[in-house]
C-alpha positions in Angstrom: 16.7 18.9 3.8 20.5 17.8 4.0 22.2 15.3 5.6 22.6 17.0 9.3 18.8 16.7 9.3 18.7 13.0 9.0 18.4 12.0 12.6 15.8 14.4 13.9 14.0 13.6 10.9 14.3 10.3 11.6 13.6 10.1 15.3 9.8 12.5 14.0 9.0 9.8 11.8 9.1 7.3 15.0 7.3 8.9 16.9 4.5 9.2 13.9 5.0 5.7 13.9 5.1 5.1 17.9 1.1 6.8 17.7 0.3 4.5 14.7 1.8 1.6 16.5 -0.1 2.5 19.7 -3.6 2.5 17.5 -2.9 -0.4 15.0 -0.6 -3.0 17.8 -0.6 -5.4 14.8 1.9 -3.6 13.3 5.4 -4.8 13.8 7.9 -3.2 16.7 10.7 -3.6 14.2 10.3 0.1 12.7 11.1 1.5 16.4 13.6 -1.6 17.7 15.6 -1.4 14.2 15.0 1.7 12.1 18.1 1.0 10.3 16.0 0.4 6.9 14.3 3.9 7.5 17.6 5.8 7.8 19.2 4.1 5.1 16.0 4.7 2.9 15.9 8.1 4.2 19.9 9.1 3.4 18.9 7.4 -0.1 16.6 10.2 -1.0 18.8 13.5 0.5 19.5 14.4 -2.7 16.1 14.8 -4.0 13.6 17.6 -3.5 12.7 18.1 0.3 12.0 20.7 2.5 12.5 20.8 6.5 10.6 23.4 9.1 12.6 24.7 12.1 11.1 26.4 15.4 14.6 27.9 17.4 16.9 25.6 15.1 15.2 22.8 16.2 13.4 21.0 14.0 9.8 20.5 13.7 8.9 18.9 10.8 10.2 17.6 7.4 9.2 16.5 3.6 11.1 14.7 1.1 10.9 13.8 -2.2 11.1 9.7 -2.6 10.3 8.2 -6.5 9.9 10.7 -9.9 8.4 8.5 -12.3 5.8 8.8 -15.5 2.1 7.4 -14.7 -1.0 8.2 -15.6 0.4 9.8 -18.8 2.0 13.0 -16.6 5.1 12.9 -14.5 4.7 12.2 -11.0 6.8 12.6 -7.8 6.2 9.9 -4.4 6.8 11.2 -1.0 6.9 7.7 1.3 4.8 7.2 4.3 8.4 7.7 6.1 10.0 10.5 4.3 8.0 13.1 6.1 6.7 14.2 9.7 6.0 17.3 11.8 5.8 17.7 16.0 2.2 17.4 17.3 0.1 20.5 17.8 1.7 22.3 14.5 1.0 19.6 12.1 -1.7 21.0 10.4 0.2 24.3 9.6 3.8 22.9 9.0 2.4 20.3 6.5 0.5 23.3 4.9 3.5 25.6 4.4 5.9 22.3 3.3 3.7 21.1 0.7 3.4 24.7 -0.3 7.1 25.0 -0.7 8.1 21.9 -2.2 4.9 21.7 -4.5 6.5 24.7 -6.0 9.6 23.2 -6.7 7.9 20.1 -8.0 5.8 22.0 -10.4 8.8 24.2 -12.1 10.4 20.5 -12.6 6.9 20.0 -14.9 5.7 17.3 -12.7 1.6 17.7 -12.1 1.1 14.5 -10.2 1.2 14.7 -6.2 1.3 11.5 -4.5 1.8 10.9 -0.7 1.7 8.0 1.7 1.0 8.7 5.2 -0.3 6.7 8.2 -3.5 5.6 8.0 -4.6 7.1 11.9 -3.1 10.5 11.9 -6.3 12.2 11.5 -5.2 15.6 11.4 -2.8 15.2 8.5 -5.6 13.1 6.5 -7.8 16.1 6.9 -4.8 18.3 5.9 -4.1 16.6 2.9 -8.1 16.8 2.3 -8.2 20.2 2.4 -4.9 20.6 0.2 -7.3 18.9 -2.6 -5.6 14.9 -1.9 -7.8 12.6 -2.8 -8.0 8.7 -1.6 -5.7 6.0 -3.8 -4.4 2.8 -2.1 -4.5 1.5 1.4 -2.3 -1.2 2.9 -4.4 -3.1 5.6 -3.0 -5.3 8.1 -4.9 -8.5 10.1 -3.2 -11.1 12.8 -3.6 -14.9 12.4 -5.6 -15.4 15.7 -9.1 -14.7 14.4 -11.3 -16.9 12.6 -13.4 -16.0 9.6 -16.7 -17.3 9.5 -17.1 -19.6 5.9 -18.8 -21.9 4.0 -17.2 -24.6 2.9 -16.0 -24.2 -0.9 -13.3 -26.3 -2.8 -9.7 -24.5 -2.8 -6.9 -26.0 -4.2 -3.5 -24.4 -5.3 -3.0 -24.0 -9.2 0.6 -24.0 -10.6 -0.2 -24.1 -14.5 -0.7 -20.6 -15.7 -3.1 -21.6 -18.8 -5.6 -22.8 -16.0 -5.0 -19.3 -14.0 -4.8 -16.9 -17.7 -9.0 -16.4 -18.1 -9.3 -15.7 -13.9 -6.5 -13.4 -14.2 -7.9 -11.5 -17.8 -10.9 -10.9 -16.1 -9.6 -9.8 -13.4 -7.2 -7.1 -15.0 -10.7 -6.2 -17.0 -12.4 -5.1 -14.1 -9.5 -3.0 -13.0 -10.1 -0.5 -16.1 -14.1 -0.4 -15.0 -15.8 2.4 -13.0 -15.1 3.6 -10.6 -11.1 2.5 -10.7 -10.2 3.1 -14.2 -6.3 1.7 -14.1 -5.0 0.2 -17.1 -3.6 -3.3 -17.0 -1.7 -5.1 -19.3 -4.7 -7.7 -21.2 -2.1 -9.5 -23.8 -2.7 -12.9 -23.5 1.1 -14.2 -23.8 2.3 -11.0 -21.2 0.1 -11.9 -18.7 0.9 -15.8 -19.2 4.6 -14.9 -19.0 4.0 -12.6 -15.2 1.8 -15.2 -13.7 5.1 -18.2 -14.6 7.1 -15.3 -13.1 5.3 -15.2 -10.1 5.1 -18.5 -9.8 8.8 -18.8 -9.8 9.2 -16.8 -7.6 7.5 -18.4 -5.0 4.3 -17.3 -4.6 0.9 -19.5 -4.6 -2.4 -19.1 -6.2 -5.1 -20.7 -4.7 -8.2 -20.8 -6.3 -11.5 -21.5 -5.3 -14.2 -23.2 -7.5 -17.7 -23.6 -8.0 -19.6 -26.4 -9.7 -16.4 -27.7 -10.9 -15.2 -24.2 -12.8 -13.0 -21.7 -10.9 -14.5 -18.8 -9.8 -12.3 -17.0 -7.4 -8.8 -16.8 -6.4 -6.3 -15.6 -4.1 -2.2 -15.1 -4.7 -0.4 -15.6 -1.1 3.5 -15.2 -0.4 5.6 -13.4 1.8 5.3 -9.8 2.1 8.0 -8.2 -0.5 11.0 -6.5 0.3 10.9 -3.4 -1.3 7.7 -1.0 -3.1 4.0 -1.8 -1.3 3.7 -2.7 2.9 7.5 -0.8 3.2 7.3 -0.6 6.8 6.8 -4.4 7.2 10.2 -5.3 6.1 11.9 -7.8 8.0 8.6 -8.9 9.9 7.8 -12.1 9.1 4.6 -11.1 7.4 2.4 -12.7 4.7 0.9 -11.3 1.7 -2.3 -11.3 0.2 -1.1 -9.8 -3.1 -4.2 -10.4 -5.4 -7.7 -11.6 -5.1 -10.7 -11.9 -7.5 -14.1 -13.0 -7.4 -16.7 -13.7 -10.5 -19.4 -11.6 -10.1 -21.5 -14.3 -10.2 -19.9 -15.9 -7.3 -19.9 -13.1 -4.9 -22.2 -12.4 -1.8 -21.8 -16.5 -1.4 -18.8 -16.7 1.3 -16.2 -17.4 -1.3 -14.2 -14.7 -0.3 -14.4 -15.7 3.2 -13.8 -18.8 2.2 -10.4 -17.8 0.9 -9.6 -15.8 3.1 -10.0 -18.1 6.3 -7.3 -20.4 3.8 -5.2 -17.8 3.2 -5.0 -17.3 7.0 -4.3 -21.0 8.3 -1.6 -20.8 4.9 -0.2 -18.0 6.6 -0.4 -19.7 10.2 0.8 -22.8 9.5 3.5 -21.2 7.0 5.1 -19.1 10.6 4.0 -15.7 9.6 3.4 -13.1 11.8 0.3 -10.6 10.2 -1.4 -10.9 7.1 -1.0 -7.7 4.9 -3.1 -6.4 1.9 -3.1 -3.8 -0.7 -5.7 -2.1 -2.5 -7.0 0.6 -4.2 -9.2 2.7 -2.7 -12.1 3.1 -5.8 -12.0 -1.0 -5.3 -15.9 -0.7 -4.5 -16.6 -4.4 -3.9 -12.7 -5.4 -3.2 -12.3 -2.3 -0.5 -15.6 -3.4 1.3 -14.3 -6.5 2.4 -10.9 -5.8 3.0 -12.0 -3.1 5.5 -14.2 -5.7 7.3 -11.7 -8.1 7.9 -8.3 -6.2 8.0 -6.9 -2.4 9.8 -5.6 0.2 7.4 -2.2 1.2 8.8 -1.1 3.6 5.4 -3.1 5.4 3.0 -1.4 6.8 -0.4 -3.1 9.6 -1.6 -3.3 11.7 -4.8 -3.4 15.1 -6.2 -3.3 16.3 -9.9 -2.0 19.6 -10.7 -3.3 21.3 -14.2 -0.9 20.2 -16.6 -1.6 23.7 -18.7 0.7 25.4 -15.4 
């Protein structure tokens, strides 16, 4: 994969993105109107690990390596939901041999972790990936702001002093490391003070819902980031749903609805576009809702190689 392969490349991806697009129309035109940001993200990674599939010198289908990075104690490598693509009616075969190809190369660089994102509606590669032993990790859900969300009606205000957020936000990091999840978050008091005044800085809002008087459930909202998680929504004018808890005593009650109907006249009101979410797929109780109220447009999904190799 080398720098005269950029624009085919490029114009494969958009029309991966053109079927997406055609299922999921809540997605933004701006990937096909201005794929600037995908070439230049694209040209960014050339010199990393990637592998590209040519029928007659033309080409047919493409891989690339994004992030290497250590998680989940081994070292992993990240190909983006735009740093790959292969032509219709092939796909299941080119993806096979790629992967094969530039697994290898990944595994004689000692990294064991396999992660790819990929568009959530392209069923064949999902069952590819399936079948290459992928399993499920995060999906990144989209929603417009003309629907309503039927609610009770529960108090929700916006909090801006961390030391009444700090228990809400313990728990919630608690329940991350339960089963079936099991991801580690940082639980030291003062650390997880100091990221919630961070984030708060930064702009965005928690609004938490309460119950008797005690909070019970919140929601963080701001403007869909930049860079990292909902990628293809840069420059979009979309809002963010970026975490959400619930007690568990205060579920099956409507107070997620009940936040979530908030978040979307915040989101309204505030000029957005979309509303976007993230989550992981072992979210049991979190993944259930999103999927009733949102469309997944990307999936990330794993693989772990054995490390004795």
């Amino acid at each position: 994969m080398t720098q005269e392969h950029l624009e085919p490349a490029l114009e494969l991806f958009l029309e991966s993105y053109r079927q997406e697009h055609r299922a999921n129309p809540i997605l933004p035109r701006a990937v096909l109107d201005q794929p600037g940001f995908i070439r230049a993200a694209l040209k960014t990674s050339l010199g990393n690990p990637g592998v590209a599939a040519f029928q007659q010198e033309r080409l047919t289908g493409f891989m690339l390596t994004g992030d290497r990075f250590t998680w989940k104690g081994q070292q992993a490598a990240l190909v983006h939901e735009y740093s790959h693509s292969a032509q219709e009616g092939e796909k299941p075969e080119l993806y096979r041999l790629m992967y094969q190809r530039l697994a290898q190369e990944w595994l004689a660089g000692g990294i064991h972790l396999h992660l790819i994102g990929h568009l959530a509606h392209d069923k064949a590669l999902l069952d590819t990936l399936y079948l290459l032993g992928f399993g499920g990790l995060v999906c990144e859900q989209v929603r417009d702001l003309d629907r309503n969300v039927q609610h009770p009606e529960i108090p929700i205000r916006e909090e801006r002093d961390p030391q009444n957020l700090i228990d809400l936000e313990l728990e919630h990091r608690r329940y991350y490391q339960q089963s079936p999840i099991f991801l580690a978050r940082e639980l030291r008091r003062e650390q997880a003070l100091a990221e919630i005044a961070s984030q708060i800085e930064a702009g965005d809002q928690f609004h938490v819902a309460y119950e008797d008087g005690q909070s019970c459930a919140y929601m963080i909202l701001g403007e869909s980031n930049t860079g990292g998680e909902g990628f293809l929504l840069q420059h979009s004018n979309s809002a963010q749903i970026k975490s959400a808890y619930v007690k568990p005593a205060a579920r099956s009650k409507g107070v997620g609805s009940a936040l979530l109907h908030h978040a979307i006249e915040w989101s309204r009101q505030a000029g957005f576009e979309r509303l976007f979410v993230e989550h992981e797929t072992a979210n049991l109780s979190g993944g259930s809702f999103w999927r009733k109220h949102f469309e997944p447009f990307v999936y990330f999904s794993m693989r772990y190689i054995d490390s004795t190799l």
